[in-house]
Structures are given as structure tokens and as C-alpha cells.
C-alpha positions as CSV (number, residue, x, y, z in Angstrom):
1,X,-18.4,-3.9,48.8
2,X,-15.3,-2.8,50.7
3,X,-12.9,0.1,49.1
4,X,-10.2,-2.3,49.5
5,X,-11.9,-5.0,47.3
6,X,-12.7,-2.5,44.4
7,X,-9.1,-1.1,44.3
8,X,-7.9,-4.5,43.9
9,X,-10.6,-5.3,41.1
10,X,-10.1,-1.6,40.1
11,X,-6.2,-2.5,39.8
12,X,-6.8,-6.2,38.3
13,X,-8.9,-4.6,35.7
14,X,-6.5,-2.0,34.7
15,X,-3.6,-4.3,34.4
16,X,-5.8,-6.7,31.9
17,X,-6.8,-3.5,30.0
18,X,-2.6,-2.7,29.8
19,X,-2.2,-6.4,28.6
20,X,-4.9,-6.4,26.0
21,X,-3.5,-3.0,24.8
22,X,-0.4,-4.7,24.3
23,X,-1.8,-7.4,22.8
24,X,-3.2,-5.0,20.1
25,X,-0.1,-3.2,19.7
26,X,1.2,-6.5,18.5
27,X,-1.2,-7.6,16.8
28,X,-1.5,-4.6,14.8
29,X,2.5,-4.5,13.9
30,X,2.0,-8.2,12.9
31,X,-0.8,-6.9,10.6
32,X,1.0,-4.3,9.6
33,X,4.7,-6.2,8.7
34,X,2.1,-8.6,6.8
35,X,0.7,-5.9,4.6
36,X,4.2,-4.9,3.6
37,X,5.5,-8.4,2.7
38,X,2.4,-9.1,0.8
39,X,3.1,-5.7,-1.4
40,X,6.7,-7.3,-1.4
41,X,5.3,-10.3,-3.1
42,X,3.2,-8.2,-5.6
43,X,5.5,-6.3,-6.5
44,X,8.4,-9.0,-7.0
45,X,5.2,-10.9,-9.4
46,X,4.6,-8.4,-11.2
47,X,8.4,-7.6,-12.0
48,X,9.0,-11.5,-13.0
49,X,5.9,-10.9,-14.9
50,X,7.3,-8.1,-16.8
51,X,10.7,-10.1,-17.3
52,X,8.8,-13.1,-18.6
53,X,7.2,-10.5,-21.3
54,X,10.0,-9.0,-22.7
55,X,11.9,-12.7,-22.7
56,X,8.7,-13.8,-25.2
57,X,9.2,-10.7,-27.2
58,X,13.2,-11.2,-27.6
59,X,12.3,-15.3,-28.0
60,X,9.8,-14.2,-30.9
61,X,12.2,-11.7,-32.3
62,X,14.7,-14.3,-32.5
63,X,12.3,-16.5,-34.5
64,X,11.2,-13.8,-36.4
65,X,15.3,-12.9,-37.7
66,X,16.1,-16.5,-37.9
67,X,13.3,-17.4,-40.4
68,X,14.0,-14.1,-42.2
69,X,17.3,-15.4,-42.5
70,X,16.8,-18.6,-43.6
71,X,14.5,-17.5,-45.9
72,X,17.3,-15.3,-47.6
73,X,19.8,-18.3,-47.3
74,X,17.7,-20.4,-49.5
75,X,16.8,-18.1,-51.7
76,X,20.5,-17.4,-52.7
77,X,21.1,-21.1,-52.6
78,X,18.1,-21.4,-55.3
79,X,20.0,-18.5,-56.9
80,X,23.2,-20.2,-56.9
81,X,21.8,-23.5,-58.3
82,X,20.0,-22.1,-61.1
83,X,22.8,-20.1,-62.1
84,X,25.4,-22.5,-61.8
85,X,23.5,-25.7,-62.7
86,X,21.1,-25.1,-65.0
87,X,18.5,-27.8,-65.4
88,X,19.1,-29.7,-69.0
89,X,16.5,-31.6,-70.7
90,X,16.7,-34.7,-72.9
């Protein structure tokens, strides 16, 4: 093997080893911006998760009053009518 042939092989092996570095580089920045948007994602689930909680807790509060409520309303209504019309018999 001539010197002349193993710088140029030398020299065609060292640019593929510069390409395949870059290659990585990129490869591992894609990775990398990847990771991020998944923990993004995660993150943004878990605080619609925590919105959708607290929504079901006001919603069943709001139940909760408005059959309290209504409860009191009828029973003052009851109230009303037995005070103010008293059943008669025959």
C-alpha cells in the first residue's frame, strides 16, 4: 500500500468519523428537545387533571348547597301551609 493511498483513506475515514459525530450531535439534541416536550405534555396533563378535580369538587359542592337549599325551601313552604291552611275534616 502506498503512503499516498492511506492518507487519502486516512483523510476519507476521518471526515466520515466528523460526519457521524455530527450526526450524533443532532441526534442527541433531537432526543434531548423530545424529552423536554414530553415533560411539557406531563406536566400540562397533570395540571388539566388537577383543574378537572377541583371543577368536580365545586360541581358537587354546588349540588350539595342547592339540595340543602331546596330542602329548607320546602320545608318552610310545608311550614307556611300548615300554618296558614290548616287541613279541615268533615
Amino acid at each position: 500500500m502506498s503512503p499516498c493511498w492511506l492518507q487519502s483513506e486516512n483523510l476519507m475515514l476521518a471526515e466520515k468519523h466528523k460526519i457521524e459525530k455530527e450526526q450524533n450531535n443532532q441526534l442527541r439534541d433531537q432526543i434531548s428537545q423530545l424529552l423536554k416536550a414530553e415533560q411539557e405534555q406531563k406536566l400540562k396533563m397533570q395540571e388539566r387533571d388537577l383543574t378537572i378535580q377541583s371543577l368536580q369538587v365545586q360541581f358537587y359542592q354546588s349540588v350539595y348547597f342547592s339540595n340543602k337549599l331546596i330542602e329548607s325551601c320546602l320545608a318552610a313552604l310545608t311550614f307556611f301551609c300548615i300554618a296558614f291552611f290548616p287541613v279541615t275534616y268533615l
